[in-house]
C-alpha positions as CSV (number, residue, x, y, z in Angstrom):
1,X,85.0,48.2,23.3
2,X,89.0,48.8,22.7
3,X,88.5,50.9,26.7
4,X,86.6,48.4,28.2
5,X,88.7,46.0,27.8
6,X,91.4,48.4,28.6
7,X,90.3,49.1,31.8
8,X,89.3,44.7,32.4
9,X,93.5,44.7,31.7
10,X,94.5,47.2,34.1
11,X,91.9,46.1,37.3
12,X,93.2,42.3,36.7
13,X,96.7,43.8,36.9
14,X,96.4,45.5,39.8
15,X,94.6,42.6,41.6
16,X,97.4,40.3,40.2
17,X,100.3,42.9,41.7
18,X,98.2,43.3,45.3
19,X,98.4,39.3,45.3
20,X,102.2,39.5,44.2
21,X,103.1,41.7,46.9
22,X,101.2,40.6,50.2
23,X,103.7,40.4,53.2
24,X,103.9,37.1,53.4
25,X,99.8,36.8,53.1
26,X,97.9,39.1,55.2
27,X,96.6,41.2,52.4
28,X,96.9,38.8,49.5
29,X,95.8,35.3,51.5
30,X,98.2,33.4,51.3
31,X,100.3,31.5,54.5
32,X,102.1,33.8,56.6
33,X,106.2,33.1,55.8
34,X,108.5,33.6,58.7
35,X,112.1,34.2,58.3
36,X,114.0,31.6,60.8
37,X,117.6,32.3,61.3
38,X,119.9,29.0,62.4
39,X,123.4,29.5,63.6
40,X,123.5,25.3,63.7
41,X,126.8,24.1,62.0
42,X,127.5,21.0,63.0
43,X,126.0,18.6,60.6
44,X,124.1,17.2,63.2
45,X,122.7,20.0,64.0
46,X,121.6,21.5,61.0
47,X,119.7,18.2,60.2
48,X,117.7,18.6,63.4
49,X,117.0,22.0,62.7
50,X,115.7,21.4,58.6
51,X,114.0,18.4,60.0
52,X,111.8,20.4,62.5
53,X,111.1,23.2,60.1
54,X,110.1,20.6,57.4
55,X,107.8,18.9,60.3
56,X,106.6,22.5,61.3
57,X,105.7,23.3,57.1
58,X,103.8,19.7,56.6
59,X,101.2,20.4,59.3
60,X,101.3,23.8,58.9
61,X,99.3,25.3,56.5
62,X,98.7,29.1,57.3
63,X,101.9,30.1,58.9
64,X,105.1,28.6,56.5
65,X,109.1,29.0,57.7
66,X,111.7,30.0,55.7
67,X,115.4,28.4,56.7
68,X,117.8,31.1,56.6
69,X,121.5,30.0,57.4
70,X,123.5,32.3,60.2
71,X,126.9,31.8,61.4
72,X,128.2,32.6,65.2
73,X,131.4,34.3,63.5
74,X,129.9,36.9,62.5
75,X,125.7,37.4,64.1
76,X,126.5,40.1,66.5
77,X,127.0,42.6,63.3
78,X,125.0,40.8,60.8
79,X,122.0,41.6,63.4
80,X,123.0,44.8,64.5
81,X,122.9,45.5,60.5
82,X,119.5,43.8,59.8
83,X,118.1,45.6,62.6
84,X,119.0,48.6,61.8
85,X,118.2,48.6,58.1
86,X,114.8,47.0,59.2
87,X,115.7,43.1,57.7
88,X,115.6,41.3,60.4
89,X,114.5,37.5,60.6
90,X,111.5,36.7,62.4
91,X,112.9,34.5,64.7
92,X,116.4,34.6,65.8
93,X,118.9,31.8,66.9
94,X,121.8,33.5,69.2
95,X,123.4,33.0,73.0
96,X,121.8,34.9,76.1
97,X,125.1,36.8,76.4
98,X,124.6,38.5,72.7
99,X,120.7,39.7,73.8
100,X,121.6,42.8,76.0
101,X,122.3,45.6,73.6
102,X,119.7,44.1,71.2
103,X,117.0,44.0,74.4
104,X,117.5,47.3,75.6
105,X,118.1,48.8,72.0
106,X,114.7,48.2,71.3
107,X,115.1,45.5,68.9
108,X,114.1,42.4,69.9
109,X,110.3,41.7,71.2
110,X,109.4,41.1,74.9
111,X,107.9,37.4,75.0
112,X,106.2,37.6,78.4
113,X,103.2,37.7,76.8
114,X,103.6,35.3,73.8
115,X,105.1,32.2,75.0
116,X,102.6,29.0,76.6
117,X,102.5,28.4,80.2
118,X,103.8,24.9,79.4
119,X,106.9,26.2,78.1
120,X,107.6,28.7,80.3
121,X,107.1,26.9,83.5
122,X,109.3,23.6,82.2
123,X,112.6,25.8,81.8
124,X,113.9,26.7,85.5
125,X,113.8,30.5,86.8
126,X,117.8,29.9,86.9
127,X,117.7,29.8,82.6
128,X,115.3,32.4,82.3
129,X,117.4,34.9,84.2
130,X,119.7,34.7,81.3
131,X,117.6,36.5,78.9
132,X,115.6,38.7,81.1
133,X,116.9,42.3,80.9
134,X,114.5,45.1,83.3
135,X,111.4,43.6,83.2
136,X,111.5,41.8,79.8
137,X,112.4,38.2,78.4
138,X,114.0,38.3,75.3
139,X,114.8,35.2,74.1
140,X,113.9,31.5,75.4
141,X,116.9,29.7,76.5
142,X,117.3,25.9,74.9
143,X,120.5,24.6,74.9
144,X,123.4,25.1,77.4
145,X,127.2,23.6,77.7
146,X,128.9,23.2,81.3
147,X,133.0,23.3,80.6
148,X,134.1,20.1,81.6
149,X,137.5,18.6,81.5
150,X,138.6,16.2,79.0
151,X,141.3,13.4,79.7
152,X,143.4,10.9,78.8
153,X,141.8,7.9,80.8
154,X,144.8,5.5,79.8
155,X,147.3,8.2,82.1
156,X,144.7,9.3,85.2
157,X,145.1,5.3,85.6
158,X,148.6,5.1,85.5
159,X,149.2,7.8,87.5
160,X,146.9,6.4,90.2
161,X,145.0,9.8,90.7
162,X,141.7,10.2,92.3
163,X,139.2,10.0,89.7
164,X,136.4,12.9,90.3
165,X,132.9,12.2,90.1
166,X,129.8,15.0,90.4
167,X,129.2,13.7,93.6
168,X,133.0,13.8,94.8
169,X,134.9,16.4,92.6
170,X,138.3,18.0,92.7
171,X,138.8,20.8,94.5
172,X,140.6,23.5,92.5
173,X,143.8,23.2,95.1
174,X,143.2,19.3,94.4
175,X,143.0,20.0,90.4
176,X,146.3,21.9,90.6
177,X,147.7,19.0,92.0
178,X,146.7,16.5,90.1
179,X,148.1,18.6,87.2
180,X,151.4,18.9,88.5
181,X,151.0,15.0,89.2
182,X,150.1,14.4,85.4
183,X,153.3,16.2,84.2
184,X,156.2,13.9,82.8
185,X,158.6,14.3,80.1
186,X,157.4,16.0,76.8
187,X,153.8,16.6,78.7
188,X,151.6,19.2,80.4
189,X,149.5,18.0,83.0
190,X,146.8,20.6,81.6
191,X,146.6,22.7,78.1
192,X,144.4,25.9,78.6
193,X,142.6,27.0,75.3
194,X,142.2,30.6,76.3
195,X,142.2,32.4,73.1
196,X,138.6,33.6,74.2
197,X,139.6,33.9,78.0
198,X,136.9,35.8,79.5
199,X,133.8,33.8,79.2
200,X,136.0,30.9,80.1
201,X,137.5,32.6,83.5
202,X,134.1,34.0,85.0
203,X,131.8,31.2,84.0
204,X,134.6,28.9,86.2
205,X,135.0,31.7,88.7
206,X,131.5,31.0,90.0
207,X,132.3,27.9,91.6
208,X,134.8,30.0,94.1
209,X,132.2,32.6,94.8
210,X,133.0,34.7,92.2
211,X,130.9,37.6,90.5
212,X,132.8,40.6,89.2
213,X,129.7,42.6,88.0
214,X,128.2,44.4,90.9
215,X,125.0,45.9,90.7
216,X,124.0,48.7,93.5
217,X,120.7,49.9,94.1
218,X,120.3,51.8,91.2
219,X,121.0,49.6,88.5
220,X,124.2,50.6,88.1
221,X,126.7,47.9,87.4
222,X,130.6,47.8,88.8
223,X,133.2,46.1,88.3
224,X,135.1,44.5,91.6
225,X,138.3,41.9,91.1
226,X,137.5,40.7,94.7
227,X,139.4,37.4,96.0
228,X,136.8,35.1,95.1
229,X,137.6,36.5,91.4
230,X,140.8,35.9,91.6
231,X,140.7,31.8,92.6
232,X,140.6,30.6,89.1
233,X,142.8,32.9,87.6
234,X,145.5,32.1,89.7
235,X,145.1,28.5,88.9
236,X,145.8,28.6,85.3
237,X,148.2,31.3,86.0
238,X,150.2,29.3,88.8
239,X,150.0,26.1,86.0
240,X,151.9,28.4,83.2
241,X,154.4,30.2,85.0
242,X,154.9,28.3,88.6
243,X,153.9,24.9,88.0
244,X,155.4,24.4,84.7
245,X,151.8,21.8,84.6
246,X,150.0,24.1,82.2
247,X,151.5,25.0,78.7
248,X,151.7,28.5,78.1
249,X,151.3,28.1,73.8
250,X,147.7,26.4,74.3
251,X,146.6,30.3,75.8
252,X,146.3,31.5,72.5
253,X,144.2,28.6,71.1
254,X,140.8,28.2,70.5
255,X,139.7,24.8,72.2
256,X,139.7,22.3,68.5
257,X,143.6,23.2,68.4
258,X,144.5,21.7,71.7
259,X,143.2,18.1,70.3
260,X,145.7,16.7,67.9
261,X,147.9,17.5,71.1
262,X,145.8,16.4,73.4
263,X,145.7,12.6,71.1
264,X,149.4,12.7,70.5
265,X,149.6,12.7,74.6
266,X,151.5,16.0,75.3
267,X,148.4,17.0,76.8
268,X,147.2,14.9,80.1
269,X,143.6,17.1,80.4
270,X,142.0,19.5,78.6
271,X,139.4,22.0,80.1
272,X,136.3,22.3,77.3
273,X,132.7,22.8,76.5
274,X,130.6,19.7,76.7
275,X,130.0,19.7,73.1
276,X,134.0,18.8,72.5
277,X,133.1,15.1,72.7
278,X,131.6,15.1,69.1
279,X,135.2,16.2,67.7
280,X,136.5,13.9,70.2
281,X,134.4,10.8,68.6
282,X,135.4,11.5,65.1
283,X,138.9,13.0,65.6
284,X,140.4,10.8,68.3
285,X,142.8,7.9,67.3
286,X,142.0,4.1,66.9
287,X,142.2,3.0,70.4
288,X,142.7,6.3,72.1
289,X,140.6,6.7,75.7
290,X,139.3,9.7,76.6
291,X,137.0,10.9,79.9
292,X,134.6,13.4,80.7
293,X,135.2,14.9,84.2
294,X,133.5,17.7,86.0
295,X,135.5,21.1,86.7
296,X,136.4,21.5,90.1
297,X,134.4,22.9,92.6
298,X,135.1,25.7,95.0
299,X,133.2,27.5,97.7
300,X,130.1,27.7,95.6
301,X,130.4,23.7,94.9
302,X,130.2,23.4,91.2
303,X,128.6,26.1,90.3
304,X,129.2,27.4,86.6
305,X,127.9,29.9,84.7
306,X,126.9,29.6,81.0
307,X,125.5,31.5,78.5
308,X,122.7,29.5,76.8
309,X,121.6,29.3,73.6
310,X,118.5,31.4,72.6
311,X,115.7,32.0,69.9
312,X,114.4,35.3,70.0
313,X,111.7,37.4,68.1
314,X,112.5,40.6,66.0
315,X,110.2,43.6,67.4
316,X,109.3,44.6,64.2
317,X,108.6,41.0,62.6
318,X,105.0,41.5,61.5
319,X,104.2,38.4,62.4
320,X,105.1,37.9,66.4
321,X,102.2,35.8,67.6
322,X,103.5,33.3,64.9
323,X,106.7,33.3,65.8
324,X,106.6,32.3,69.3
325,X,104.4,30.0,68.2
326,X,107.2,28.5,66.0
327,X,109.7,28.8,68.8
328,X,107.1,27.0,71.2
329,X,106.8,24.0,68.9
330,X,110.7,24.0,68.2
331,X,111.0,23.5,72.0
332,X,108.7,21.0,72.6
333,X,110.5,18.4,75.0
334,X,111.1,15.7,72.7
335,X,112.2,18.4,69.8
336,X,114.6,19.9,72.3
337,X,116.0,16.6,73.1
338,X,116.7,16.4,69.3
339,X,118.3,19.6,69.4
340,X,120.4,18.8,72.0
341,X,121.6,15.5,70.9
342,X,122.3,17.3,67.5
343,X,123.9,20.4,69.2
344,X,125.8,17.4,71.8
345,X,124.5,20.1,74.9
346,X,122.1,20.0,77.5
347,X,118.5,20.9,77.2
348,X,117.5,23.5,79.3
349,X,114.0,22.1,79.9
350,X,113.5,20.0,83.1
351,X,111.5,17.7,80.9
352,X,114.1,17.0,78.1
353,X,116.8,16.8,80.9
354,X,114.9,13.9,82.2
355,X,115.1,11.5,78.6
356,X,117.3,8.3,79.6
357,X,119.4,9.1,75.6
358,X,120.8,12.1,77.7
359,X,121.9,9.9,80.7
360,X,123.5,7.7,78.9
361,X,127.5,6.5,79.6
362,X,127.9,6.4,76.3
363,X,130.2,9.6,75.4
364,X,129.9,10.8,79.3
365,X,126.2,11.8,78.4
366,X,125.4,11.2,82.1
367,X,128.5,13.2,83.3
368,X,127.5,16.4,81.7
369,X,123.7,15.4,82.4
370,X,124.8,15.5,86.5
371,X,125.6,18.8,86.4
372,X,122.7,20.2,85.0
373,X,121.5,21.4,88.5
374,X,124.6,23.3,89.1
375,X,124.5,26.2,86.2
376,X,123.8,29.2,86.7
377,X,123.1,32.6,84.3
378,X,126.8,33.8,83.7
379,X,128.0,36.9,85.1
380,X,128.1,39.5,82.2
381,X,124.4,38.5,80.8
382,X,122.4,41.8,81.6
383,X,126.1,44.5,81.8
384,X,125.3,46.4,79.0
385,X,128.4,47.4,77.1
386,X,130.1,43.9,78.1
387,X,131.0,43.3,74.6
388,X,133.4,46.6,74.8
389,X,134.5,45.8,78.0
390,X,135.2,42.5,76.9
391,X,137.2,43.1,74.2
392,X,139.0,46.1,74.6
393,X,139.8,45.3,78.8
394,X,139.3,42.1,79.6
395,X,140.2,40.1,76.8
396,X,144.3,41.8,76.8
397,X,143.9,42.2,80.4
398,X,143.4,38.5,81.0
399,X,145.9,37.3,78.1
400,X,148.8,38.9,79.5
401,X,148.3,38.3,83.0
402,X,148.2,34.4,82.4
403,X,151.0,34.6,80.3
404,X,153.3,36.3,82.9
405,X,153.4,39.7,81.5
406,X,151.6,41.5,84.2
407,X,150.8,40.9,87.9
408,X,147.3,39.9,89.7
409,X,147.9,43.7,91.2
410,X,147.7,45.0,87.6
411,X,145.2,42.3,86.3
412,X,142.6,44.2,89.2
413,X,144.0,47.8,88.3
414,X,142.7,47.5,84.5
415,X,140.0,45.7,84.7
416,X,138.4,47.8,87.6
417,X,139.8,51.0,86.3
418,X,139.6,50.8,83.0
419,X,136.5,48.5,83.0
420,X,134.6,51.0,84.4
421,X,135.1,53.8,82.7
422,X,133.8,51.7,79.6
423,X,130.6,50.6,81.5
424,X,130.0,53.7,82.7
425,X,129.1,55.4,79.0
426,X,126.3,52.8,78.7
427,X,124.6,53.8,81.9
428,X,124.3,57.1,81.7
């Protein structure tokens, strides 16, 4: 009797543990659990993103999602780390210019395959061309931020300048100008937050025709500081150390330290992402007028490269179909309109773009909305080894060539030279 009952205890037990330690309930039945990785910070934001994962769990019954808090500061090594030690989330929040070494490394699923027609038809070829690396798409592109410029409105009308529109913009000779036009006593006509200037400089530099990255028959990839490179560049330079219109202590700052200056008028325009004007609504003083304006257009008109955000899928989530089903239901038009008002960015979907809260006046909505049309996959998205190149060359290169400390001769010299030899060890 004492052995039957023995061996009742230990077949329950093991039953009991098989139940305990399903993943996430293919053997032991229970609803699959995804792992769902935000970087969302602004407050906004992350109540949009717990809102649509609570909505996602209530009429979900077989497949449940786990919130798991990210942070941009630090994904690139927190992922690289999961990956590697096989932790990954499921589904993964990051921007198209992170996805190359994680695409080609294997790491992160090709969603060809797994994504509806509905959503992949709705988001133009233009977005998708961000996350495709070879023959794969990575990641599905949702939210994306033109650089506008933000002014003071109160001094544009007092110093009787031509007030840009989309349809009419300033050139980048005119912008120059205007900035020299804007400068007075104890103010800059323009403050350039270029701690992070690469992005900053080719994502503009597409307007004049830029490209940098060449890629030749092979595949291979080159770099070549051409004269269409060069347009912005000498812009901001010219401001800092010709003009005396651009101040030369805003290079070092991140774009949030340019705005107490920027209130405090010693600062007549400030170049920015589009999703500035929340900081602007909650941080700007009692009476203080500010104006979204596009960035000048070049050659290319206004063309501008950006670097949207994504959601991808781990490759070795158990769970894949699932997970691009979560990601499809996230991006539903309406949800991605919530996104983007949370995020204060643009939809990438042609149906979002089109809902009247996003063409709005109210906080330049329409502004930013206008120049949807006009953006384009930035430069670096499929270079492999960009991130090296980026912060060991371009990043110094950049810095010290708009500070004065080098000329455009030597700006080209190191970042052809010395760029290459860093992208050539990724493509051997």
């Amino acid at each position: 009797m004492r052995r039957s009952r023995w061996v009742l205890f230990l077949a329950v037990s093991v039953l009991l543990l098989a139940g305990c330690s399903g993943d996430g309930g293919t053997d032991g039945g229970g609803p699959v659990v995804l792992r769902f990785q935000s970087l969302a910070w602004q407050e906004e934001s992350v109540t949009a993103n717990k809102e649509l994962v609570k909505e996602w769990n209530a009429t979900h019954r077989d497949v449940k999602v786990e919130y798991v808090q990210g942070s941009w500061d630090s994904v690139h090594d927190q992922l690289l780390t999961s990956f590697e030690g096989g932790e990954a989330p499921d589904v993964i929040h990051d921007a198209s210019d992170d996805l190359a070494d994680f695409a080609y490394g294997g790491y992160l699923a090709d969603l060809r395959d797994l994504l509806p027609e509905r959503l992949k038809s709705d988001i133009p070829r233009r977005s998708w061309e961000s996350v495709t690396f070879g023959d794969g798409i990575y990641g599905v592109p949702f939210l994306q931020e033109p650089r506008v410029l933000v002014a003071n409105a109160a001094l544009l009308r007092e110093s009787g300048v031509r007030v840009p529109t989309p349809d009419d913009p300033w050139s980048w000779e005119e912008f120059r100008s205007v900035a020299k036009r804007l400068t007075g006593k104890g103010r800059y006509g323009v403050a350039w937050p270029l701690k992070e200037p690469v992005s900053a400089t080719l994502n503009l530099s597409l307007s004049a025709g830029g490209k940098l990255f060449h890629r030749d028959a092979d595949g291979r990839v080159q770099v070549r500081f051409e004269a269409s490179d060069a347009v912005v560049p000498r812009i901001v330079h010219d401001g800092v150390n010709t003009d005396g219109s651009a101040s030369g202590t805003t290079l070092g700052m991140g774009g949030s330290d340019t705005l107490p200056g920027f209130f405090g008028g010693r600062y007549a325009m400030v170049p920015l992402g589009f999703s500035y004007r929340q900081q602007l609504v909650q941080q700007a003083p009692k009476g203080f007028e500010w104006q979204v304006l596009p960035a000048p257009a070049g050659a290319d008109g206004l063309t501008q490269g950006v670097s949207p955000q994504t959601l991808s899928v781990a490759e070795d989530s158990p769970h894949k179909k699932a997970a691009a089903e979560f990601v499809a239901y996230l991006l539903r038009p309406a949800n991605m309109v919530r996104l983007a008002l949370g995020d204060w960015m643009l939809p990438t979907g042609t149906e979002a773009l089109r809902d009247p809260a996003l063409h709005t006046g109210k906080h330049d909505w329409a502004t930013g909305t206008a120049l949807a049309a006009h953006l384009r996959s930035a430069p670096a998205q499929s270079v492999r080894g960009y991130p090296e190149w980026k912060d060991k060359v371009a990043t110094p290169a950049f810095q010290e060539y708009y500070s004065g400390a080098i000329t455009l001769a030597e700006l080209r010299e190191r970042l052809e030279t010395d760029g290459n030899l860093v992208l050539a060890r990724y493509q051997r």
